[in-house]
N, C-alpha and C positions, 0 to 999 in steps of 0.2 A: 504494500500500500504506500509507503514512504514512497518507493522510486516513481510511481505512476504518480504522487501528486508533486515529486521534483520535476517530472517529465511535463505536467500540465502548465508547473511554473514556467517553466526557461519556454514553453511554446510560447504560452499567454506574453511573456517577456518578449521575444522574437517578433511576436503579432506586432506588439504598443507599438517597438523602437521602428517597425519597418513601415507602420503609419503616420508614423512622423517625420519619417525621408530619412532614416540613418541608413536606409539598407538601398542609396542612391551615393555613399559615397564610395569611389573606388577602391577595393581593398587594394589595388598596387601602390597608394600613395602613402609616403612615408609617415606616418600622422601620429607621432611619440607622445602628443598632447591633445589626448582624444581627438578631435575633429577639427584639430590648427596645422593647417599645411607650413611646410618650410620653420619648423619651430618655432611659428610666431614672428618671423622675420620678415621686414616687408623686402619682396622678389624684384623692385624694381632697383630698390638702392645698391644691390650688386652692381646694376649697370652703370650707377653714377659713381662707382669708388669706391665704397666699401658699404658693408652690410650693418643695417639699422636694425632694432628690435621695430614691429609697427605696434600702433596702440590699438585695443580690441575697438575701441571704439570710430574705427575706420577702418571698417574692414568690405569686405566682400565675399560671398559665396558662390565659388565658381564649381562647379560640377560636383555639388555638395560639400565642399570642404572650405574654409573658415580661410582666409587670407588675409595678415594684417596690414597697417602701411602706416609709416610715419608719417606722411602729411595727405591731404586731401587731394596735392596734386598726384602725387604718384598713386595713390586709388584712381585715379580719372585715367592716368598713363596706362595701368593695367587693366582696368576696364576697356579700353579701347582697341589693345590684341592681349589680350590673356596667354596666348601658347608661346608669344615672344620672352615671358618674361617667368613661364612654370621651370623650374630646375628640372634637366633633363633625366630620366630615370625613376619618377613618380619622387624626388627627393631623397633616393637613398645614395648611398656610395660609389660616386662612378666607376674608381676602383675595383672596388669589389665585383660588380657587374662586370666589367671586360674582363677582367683577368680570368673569373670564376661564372659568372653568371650569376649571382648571391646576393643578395637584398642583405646588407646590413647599414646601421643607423652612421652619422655624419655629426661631425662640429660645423655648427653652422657659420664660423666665419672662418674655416678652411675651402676653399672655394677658386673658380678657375671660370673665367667667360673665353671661350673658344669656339670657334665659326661661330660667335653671336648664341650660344646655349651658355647657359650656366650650369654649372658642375659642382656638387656638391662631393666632400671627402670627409671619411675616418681620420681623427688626430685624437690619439689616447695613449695614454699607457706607453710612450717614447716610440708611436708609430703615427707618422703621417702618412697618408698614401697620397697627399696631394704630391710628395716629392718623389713618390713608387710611380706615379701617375708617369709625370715629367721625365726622367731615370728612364723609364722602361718603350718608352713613345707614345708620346697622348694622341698621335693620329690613327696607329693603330690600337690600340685600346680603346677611343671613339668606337670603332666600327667593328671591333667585336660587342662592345657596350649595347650597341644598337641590334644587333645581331640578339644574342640574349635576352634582351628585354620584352622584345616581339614573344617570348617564351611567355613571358613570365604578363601579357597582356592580353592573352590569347584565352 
């Protein structure tokens, strides 16, 4: 009796969350902060130089997931091409992706803009792979990254 009314919860539970759009956000995106893409970092300020926390209170939701920005104009910037300025690889490790194929999580101000994508990297524990990235050739590791990923989207 226990398991079938554990079994009725976690349904009942599945039903609420997927009536409320939770079950509209991409499981490929890196999302360590419940439903905050790019850890709360707003995606355009990579392009301007370095990487900003954004404030929730400017944000946006693009294909269900939570996007913040430090000012109103870089919400307007991203609003107006969103795929210019999402971190290639759903937000996880480019790294890890090329080399392996492997979703793992990123320091959000370890980071690379190349052909116009942003790149997000692992830097933990006296490993960066933004420098494995560079080291090893970020053109082809791009394009095994991209290669993989199609796996991992599919």
């Amino acid at each position: 009796m226990r398991k079938l009314t554990k079994f009725v919860l976690s349904l009942f539970t599945l039903l609420c969350l997927s009536t409320l759009g939770y079950s509209q956000i991409p499981s490929d995106l890196n999302l360590e902060k419940g439903d905050v893409a790019v850890g709360g970092y707003d995606p355009v300020s990579y392009f301007s130089g370095s990487p900003v926390e954004g404030d929730k209170h400017i944000s946006v939701i693009h294909k269900g997931a939570h996007y913040y920005f430090a000012s109103h104009k870089n919400k307007e910037t991203f609003k107006e091409n969103p795929e210019k300025y999402l971190p290639a690889y759903g937000g996880w490790c480019a790294y890890a992706m090329g080399a392996k194929g492997e979703k793992v999580s990123v320091n959000y101000e370890t980071y690379k803009i190349q052909n116009g994508r942003l790149f997000l990297f692992y830097n933990k524990f006296f490993t960066n792979t933004l420098e494995d990235w560079n080291e090893e050739g970020a053109e082809r590791l791009e394009k095994a990254a991209d290669t993989h990923w199609q796996k991992h989207i599919m």
